[in-house]
C-alpha positions as a Markdown table, in Angstrom:
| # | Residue | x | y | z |
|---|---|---|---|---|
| 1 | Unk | 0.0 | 0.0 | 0.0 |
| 2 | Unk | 2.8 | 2.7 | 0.9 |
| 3 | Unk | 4.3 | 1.9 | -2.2 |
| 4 | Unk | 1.6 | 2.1 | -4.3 |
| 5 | Unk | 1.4 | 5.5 | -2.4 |
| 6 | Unk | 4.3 | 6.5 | -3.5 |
| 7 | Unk | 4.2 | 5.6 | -7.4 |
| 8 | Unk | 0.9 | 7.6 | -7.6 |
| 9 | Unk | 2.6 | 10.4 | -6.2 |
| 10 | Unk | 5.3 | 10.3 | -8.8 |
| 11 | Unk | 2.4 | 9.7 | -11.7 |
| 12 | Unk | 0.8 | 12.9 | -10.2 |
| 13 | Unk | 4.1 | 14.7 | -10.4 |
| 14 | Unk | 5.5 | 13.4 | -13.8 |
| 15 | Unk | 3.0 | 15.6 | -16.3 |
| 16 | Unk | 4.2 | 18.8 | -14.4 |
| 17 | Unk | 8.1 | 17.9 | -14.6 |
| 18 | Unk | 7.5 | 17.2 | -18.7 |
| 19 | Unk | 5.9 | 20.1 | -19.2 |
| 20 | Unk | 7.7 | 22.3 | -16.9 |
| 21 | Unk | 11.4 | 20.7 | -19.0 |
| 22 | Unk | 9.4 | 21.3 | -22.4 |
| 23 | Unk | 8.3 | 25.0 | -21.5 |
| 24 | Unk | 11.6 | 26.1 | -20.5 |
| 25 | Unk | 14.2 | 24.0 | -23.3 |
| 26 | Unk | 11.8 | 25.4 | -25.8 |
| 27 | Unk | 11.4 | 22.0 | -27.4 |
| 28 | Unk | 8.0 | 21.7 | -28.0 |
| 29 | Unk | 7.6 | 19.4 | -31.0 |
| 30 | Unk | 4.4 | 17.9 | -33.1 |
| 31 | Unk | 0.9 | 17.3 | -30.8 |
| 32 | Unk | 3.4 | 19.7 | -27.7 |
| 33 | Unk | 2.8 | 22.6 | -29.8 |
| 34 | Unk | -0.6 | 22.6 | -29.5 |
| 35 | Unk | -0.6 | 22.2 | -25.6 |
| 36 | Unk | 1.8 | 24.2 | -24.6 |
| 37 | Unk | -0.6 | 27.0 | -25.4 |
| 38 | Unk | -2.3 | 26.0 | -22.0 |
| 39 | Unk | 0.9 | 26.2 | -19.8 |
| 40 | Unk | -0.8 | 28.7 | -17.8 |
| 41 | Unk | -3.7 | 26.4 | -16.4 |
| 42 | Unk | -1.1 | 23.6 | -16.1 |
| 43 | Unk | 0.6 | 25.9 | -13.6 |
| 44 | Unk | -2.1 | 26.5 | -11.9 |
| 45 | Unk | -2.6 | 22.5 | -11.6 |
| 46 | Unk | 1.1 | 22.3 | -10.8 |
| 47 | Unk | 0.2 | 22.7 | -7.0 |
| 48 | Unk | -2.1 | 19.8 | -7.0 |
| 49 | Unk | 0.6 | 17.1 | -7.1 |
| 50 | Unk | 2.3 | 19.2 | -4.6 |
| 51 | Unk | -0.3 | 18.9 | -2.0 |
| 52 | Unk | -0.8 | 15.5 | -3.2 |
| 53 | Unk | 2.6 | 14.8 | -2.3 |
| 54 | Unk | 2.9 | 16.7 | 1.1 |
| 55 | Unk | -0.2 | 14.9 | 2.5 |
| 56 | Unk | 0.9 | 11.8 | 1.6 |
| 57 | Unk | 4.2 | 12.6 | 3.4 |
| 58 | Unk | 6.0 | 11.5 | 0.0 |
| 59 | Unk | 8.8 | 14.0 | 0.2 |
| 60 | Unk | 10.9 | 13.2 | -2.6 |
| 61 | Unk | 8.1 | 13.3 | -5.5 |
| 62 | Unk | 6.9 | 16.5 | -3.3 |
| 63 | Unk | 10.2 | 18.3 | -4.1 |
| 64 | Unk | 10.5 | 17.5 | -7.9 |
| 65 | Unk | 7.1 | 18.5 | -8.0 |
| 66 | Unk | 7.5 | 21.8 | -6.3 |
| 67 | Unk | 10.8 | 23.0 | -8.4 |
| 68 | Unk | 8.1 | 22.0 | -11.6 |
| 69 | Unk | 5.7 | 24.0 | -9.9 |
| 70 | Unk | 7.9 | 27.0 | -9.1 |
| 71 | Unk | 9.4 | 26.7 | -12.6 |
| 72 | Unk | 5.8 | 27.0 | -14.1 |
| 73 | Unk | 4.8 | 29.7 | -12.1 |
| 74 | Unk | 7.8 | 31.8 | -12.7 |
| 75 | Unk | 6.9 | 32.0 | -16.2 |
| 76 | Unk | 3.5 | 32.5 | -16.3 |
| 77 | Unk | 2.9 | 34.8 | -12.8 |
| 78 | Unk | 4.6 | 38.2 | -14.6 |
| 79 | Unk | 2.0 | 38.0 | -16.8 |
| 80 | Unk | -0.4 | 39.0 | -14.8 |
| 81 | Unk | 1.6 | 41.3 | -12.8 |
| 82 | Unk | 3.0 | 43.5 | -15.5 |
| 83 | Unk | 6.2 | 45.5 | -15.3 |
| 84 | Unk | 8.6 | 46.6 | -17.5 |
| 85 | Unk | 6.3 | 48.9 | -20.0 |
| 86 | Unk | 8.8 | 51.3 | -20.1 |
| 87 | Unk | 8.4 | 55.0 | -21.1 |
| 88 | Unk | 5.0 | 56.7 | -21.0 |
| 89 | Unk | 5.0 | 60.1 | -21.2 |
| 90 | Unk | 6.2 | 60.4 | -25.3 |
| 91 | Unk | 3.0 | 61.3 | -27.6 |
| 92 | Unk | 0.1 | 58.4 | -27.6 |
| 93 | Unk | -0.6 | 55.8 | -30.1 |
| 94 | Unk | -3.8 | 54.0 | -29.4 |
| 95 | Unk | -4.0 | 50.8 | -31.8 |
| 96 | Unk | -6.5 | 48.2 | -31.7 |
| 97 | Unk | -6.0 | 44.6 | -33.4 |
| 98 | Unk | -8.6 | 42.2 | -34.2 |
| 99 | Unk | -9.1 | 39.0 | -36.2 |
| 100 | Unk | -12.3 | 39.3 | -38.3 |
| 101 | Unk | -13.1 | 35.4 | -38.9 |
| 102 | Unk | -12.7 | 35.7 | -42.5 |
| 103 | Unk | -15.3 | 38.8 | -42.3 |
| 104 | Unk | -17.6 | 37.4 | -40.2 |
| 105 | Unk | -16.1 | 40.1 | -37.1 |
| 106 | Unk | -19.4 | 42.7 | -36.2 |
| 107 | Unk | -18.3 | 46.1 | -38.3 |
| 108 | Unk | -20.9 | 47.7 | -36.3 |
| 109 | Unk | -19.1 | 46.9 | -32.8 |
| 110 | Unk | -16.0 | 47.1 | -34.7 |
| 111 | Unk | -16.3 | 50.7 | -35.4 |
| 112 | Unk | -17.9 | 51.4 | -32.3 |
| 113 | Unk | -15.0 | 50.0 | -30.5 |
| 114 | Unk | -12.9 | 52.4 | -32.7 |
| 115 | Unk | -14.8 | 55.6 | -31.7 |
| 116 | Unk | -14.9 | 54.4 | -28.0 |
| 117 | Unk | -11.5 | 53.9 | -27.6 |
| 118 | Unk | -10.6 | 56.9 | -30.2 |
| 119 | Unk | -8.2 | 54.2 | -31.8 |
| 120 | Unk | -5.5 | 55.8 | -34.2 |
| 121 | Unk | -4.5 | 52.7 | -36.0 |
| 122 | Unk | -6.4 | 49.6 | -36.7 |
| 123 | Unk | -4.7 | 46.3 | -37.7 |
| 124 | Unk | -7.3 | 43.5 | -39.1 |
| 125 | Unk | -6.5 | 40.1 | -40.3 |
| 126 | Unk | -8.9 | 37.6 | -42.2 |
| 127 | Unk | -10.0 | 40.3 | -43.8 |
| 128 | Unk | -12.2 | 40.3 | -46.9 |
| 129 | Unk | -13.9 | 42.7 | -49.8 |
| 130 | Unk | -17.3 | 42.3 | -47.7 |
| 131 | Unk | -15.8 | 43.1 | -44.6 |
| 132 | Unk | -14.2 | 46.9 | -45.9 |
| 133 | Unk | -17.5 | 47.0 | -47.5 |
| 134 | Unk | -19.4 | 47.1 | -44.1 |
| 135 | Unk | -16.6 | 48.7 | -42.1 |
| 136 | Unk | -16.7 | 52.0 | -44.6 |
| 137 | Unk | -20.4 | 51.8 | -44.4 |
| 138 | Unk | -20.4 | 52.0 | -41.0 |
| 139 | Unk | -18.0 | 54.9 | -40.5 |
| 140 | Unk | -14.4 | 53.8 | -40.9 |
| 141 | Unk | -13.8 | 55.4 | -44.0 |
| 142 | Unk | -14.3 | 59.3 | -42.1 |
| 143 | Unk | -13.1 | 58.0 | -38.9 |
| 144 | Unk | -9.7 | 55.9 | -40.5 |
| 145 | Unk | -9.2 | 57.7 | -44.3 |
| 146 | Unk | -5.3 | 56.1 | -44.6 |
| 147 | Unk | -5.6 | 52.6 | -45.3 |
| 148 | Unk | -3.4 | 49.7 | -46.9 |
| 149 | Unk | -5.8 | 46.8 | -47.2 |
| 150 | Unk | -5.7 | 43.4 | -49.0 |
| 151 | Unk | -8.9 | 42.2 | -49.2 |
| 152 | Unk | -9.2 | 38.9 | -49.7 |
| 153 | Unk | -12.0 | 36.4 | -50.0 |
| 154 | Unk | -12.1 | 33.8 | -47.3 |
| 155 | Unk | -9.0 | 34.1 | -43.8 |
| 156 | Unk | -5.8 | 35.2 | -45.8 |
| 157 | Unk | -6.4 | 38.7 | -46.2 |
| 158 | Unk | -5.3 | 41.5 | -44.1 |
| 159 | Unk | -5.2 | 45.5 | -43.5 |
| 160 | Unk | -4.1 | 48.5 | -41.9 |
| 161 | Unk | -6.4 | 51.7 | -41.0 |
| 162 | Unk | -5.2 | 54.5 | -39.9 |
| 163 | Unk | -6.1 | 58.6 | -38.4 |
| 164 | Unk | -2.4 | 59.4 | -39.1 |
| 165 | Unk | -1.2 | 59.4 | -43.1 |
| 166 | Unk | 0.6 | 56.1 | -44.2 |
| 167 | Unk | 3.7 | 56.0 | -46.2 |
| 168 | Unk | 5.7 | 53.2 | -47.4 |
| 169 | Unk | 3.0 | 50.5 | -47.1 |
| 170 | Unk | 2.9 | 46.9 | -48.5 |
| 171 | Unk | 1.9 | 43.6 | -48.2 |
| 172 | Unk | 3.9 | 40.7 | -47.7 |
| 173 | Unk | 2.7 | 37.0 | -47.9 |
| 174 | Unk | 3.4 | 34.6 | -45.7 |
| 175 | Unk | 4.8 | 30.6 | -46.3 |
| 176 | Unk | 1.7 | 29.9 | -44.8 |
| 177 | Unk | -0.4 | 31.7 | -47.0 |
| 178 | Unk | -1.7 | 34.8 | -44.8 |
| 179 | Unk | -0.5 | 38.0 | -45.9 |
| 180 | Unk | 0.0 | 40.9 | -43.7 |
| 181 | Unk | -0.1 | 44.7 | -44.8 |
| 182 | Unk | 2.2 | 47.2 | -43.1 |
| 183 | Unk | 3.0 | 50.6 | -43.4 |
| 184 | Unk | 4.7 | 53.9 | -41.3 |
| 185 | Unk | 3.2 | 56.5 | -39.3 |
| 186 | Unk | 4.1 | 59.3 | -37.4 |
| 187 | Unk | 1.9 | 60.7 | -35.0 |
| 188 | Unk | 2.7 | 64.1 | -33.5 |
| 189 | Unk | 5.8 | 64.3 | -31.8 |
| 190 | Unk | 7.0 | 61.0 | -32.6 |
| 191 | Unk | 9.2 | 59.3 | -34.3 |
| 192 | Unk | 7.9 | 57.1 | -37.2 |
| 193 | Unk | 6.6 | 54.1 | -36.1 |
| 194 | Unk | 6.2 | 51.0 | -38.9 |
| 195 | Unk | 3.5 | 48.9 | -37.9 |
| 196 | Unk | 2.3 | 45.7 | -39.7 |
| 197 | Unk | -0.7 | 43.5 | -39.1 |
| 198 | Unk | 0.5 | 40.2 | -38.1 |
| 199 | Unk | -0.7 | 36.6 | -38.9 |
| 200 | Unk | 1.0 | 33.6 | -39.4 |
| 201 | Unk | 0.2 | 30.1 | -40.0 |
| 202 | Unk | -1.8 | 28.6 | -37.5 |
| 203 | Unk | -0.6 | 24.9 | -36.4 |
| 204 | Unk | -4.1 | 23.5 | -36.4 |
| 205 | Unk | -2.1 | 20.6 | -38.0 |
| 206 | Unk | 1.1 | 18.2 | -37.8 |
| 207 | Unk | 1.6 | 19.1 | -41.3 |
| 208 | Unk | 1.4 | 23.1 | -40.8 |
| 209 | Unk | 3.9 | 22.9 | -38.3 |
| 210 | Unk | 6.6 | 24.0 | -40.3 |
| 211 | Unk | 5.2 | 26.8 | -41.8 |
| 212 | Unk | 3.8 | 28.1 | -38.4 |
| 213 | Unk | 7.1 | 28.1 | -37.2 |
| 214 | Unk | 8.7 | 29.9 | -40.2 |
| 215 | Unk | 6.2 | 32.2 | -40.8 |
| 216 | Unk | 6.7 | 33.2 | -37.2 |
| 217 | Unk | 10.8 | 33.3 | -37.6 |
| 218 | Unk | 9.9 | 35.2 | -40.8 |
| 219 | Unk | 8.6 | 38.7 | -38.7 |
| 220 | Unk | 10.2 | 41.6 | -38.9 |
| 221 | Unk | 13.0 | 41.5 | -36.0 |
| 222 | Unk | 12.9 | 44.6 | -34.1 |
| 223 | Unk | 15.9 | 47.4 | -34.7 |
| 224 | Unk | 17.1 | 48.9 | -31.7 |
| 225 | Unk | 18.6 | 51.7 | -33.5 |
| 226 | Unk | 16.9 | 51.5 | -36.9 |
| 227 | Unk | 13.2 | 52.2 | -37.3 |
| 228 | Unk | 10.5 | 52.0 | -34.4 |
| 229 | Unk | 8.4 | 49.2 | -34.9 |
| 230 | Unk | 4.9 | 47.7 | -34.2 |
| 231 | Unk | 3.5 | 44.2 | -34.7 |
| 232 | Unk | 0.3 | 43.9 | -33.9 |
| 233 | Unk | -2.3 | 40.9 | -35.0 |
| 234 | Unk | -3.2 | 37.1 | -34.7 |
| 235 | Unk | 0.3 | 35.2 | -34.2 |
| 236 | Unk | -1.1 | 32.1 | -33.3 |
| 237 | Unk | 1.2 | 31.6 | -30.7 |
| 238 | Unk | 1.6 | 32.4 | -26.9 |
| 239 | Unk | 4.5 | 33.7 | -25.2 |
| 240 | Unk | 5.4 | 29.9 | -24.3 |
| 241 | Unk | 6.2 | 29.4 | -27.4 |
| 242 | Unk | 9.9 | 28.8 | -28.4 |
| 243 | Unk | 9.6 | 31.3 | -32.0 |
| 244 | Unk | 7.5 | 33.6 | -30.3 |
| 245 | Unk | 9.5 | 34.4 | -27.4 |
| 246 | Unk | 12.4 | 34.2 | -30.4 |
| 247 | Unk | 11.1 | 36.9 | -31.6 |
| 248 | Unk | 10.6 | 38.9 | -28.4 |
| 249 | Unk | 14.3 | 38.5 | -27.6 |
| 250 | Unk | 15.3 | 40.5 | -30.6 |
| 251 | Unk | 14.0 | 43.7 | -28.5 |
| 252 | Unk | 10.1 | 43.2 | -28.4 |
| 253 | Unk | 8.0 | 44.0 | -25.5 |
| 254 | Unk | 4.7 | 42.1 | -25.3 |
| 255 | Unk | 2.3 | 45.0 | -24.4 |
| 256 | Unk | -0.4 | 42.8 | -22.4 |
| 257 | Unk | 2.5 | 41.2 | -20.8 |
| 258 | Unk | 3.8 | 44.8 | -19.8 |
| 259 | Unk | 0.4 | 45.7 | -18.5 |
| 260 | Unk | -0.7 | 42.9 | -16.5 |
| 261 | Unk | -3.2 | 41.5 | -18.5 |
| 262 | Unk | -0.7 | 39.0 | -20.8 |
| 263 | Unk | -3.2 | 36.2 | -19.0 |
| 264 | Unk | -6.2 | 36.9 | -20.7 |
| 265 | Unk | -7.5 | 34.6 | -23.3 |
| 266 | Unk | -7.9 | 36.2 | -26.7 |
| 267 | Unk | -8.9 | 33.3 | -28.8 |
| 268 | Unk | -11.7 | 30.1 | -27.2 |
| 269 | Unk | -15.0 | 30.4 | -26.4 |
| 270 | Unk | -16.4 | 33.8 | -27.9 |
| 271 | Unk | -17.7 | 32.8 | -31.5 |
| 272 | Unk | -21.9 | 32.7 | -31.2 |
| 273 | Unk | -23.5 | 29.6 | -32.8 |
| 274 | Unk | -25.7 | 31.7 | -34.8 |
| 275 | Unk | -23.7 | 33.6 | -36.4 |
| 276 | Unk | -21.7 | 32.7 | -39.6 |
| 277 | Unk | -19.9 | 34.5 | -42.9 |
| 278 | Unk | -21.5 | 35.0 | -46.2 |
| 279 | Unk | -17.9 | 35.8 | -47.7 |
| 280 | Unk | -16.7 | 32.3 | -48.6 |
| 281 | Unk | -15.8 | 30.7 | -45.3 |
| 282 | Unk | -15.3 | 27.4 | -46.2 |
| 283 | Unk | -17.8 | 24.9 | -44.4 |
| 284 | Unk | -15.2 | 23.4 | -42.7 |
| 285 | Unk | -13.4 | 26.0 | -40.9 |
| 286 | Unk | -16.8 | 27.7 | -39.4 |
| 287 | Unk | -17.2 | 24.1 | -38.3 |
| 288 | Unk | -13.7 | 23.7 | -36.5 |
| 289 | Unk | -14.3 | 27.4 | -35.5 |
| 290 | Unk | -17.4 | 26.3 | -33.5 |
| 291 | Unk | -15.8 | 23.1 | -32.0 |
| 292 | Unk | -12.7 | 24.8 | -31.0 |
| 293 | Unk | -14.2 | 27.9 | -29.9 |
| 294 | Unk | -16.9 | 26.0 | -27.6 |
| 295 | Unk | -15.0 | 23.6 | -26.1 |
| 296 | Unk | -11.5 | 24.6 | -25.2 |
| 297 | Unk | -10.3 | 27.2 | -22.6 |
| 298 | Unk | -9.1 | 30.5 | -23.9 |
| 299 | Unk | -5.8 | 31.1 | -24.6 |
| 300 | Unk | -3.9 | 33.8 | -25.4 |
| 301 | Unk | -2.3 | 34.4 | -29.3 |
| 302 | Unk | -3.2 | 37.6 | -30.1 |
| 303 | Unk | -0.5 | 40.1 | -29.6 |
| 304 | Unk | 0.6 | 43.9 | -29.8 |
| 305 | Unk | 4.4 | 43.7 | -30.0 |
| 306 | Unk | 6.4 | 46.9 | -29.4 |
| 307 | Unk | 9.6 | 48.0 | -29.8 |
| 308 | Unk | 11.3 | 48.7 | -26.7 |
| 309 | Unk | 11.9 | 52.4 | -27.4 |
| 310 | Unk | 7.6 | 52.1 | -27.0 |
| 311 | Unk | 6.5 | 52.7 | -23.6 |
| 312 | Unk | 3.0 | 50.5 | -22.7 |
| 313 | Unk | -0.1 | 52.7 | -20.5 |
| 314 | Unk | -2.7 | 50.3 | -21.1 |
| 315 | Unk | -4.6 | 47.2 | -22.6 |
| 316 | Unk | -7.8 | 45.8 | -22.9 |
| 317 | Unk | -8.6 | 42.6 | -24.2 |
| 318 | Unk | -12.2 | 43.7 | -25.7 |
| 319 | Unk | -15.2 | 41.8 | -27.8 |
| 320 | Unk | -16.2 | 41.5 | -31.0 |
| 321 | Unk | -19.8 | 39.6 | -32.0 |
| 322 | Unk | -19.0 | 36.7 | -35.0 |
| 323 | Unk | -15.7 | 36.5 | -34.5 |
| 324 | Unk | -13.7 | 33.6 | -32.4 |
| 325 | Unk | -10.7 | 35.9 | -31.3 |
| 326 | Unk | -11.3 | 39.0 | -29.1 |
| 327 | Unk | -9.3 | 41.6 | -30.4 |
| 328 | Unk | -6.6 | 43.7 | -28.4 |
| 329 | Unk | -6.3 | 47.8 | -27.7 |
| 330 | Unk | -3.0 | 49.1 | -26.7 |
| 331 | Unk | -2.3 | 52.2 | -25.8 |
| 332 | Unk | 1.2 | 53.6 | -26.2 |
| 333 | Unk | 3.6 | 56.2 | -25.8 |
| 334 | Unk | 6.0 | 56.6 | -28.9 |
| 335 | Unk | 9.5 | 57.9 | -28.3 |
| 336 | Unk | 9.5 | 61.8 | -29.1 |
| 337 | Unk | 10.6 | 63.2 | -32.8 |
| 338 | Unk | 13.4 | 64.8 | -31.2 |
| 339 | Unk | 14.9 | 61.5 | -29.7 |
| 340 | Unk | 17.4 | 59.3 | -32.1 |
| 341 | Unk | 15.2 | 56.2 | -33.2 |
């Protein structure tokens, strides 16, 4: 009996170790992609096998199971704590990002969202023809007159709307096959700012994998003395993420992370039943949309990434009716026009 004890304790404790050596090696590979995206409610179940352990007087699988624990938490607890946003008093840039479910995304709440938080840029992705049609009938087009948009029937297109005049815009396409539009800005008193609408390749799939990870190793590395820049969008990928936090390390600040709100879900269980796309959403992806967005926890993949010249004063994680991702506001303070960028 005490030693059957003790091998469930170690049975307990074994998940937590795996994960907690996966998370922090940055090793995830095949089906481990896909869960590491819930590494923040396995730390909060890291303690069970601890208290499992302790009442059970196991001591050995207790302490393996608290340094797992401890490791798990260390990486996910900031998050919700915030710190390190940097600068706030240069001139405010107020972007919002949101992920229109191949056009299916409410214009009407869209553009509300847009007026309530005065938003001076807006990045969209799964963007299509219908959907600019409805946004510009509901306002956008006097509220947000710069745009670079690439409209595109069903998830790959994507756009950029902006208050403040646009120069030097494109759109690149991704291995994957999203694209992403980007363009420069300057608001007053700043510096230009590039900003680009993210959204690579989602790994819904063993056989996407590789294009999820090099659309992701693909973004635009930030430039600590070149141009400021701004990613904002869908990446598909949380900051437990090995290319991800890649990318970060190249002198990215993750603004909900800065703000202390890098642990709310963006992408789960928000997309109604009764609503649905007339703008050639394939049958199967509002299908997987449903069963995904029902019946899994929320998790967190869409991101405003900011240069660390950009200071962070706030984010909201906010709604949007027909879509399955919620999309993200940002406030920022840009680094003034007299400062070297």
């Amino acid at each position: 009996m005490a030693r059957g004890l003790t091998v469930l304790c170690w049975l307990v404790a074994a998940p937590g170790v795996l994960w907690a050596a996966v998370r922090l090696l940055g090793v995830e590979r095949g089906p481990l992609v896909q869960l590491l995206a819930f590494t923040p409610y396995v730390a909060g179940w890291s303690l069970v096998p601890v208290a499992l352990a302790l009442a059970l007087r196991r001591w050995w699988p207790a302490g393996v199971a608290v340094v797992a624990a401890l490791a798990l938490i260390a990486v996910v607890a900031p998050r919700a704590i915030g710190g390190g946003a940097g600068r706030a008093d240069g001139p405010t840039l107020r972007v919002l990002t949101a992920n229109l479910l191949a056009g299916a995304g409410d214009a009407r709440t869209l553009v509300g969202l847009i007026r309530e938080y005065d938003v001076d840029v807006l990045a969209v992705q799964e963007f299509t023809p219908a959907a600019a049609d409805r946004l510009d009938a509901e306002g956008l087009a006097e509220l947000m007159p710069h745009r670079q948009l690439n409209p595109i029937v069903g998830t790959a297109g994507s756009g950029l709307y902006s208050r403040l005049p646009l120069t030097g815009g494109g759109v690149r396409r991704n291995p994957g096959g999203f694209t992403q539009a980007y363009a420069t800005l300057t608001a007053p008193g700043a510096v230009p700012a590039t900003v680009e609408s993210v959204h690579p390749a989602a790994p819904y799939s063993l056989e996407m994998l590789p294009d999820w990870e090099r659309d992701l190793d693909a973004q635009p590395r930030a430039t600590p003395d070149g141009p400021v820049r701004i990613l904002a969008g869908d990446f598909n990928a949380t900051l437990d993420h090995a290319p991800l936090r890649r990318l970060l390390a190249s002198g990215y600040r993750d603004a909900a992370d800065a703000a202390g709100a890098g642990l709310t879900g963006t992408w789960g269980p928000y997309l109604p039943n009764h609503r649905h796309s007339s703008d050639g959403v394939p049958a199967i992806r509002r299908m997987a949309a449903r069963i995904t967005g029902d019946r899994i926890p929320p998790v967190t993949i869409d991101h405003v990434l900011v240069d660390r010249r950009v200071g962070v004063r706030d984010v909201s994680v906010l709604r949007l009716p027909g879509s399955d991702h919620r999309p993200v506001y940002a406030e920022l303070a840009l680094p003034r026009g007299d400062v070297g960028g």
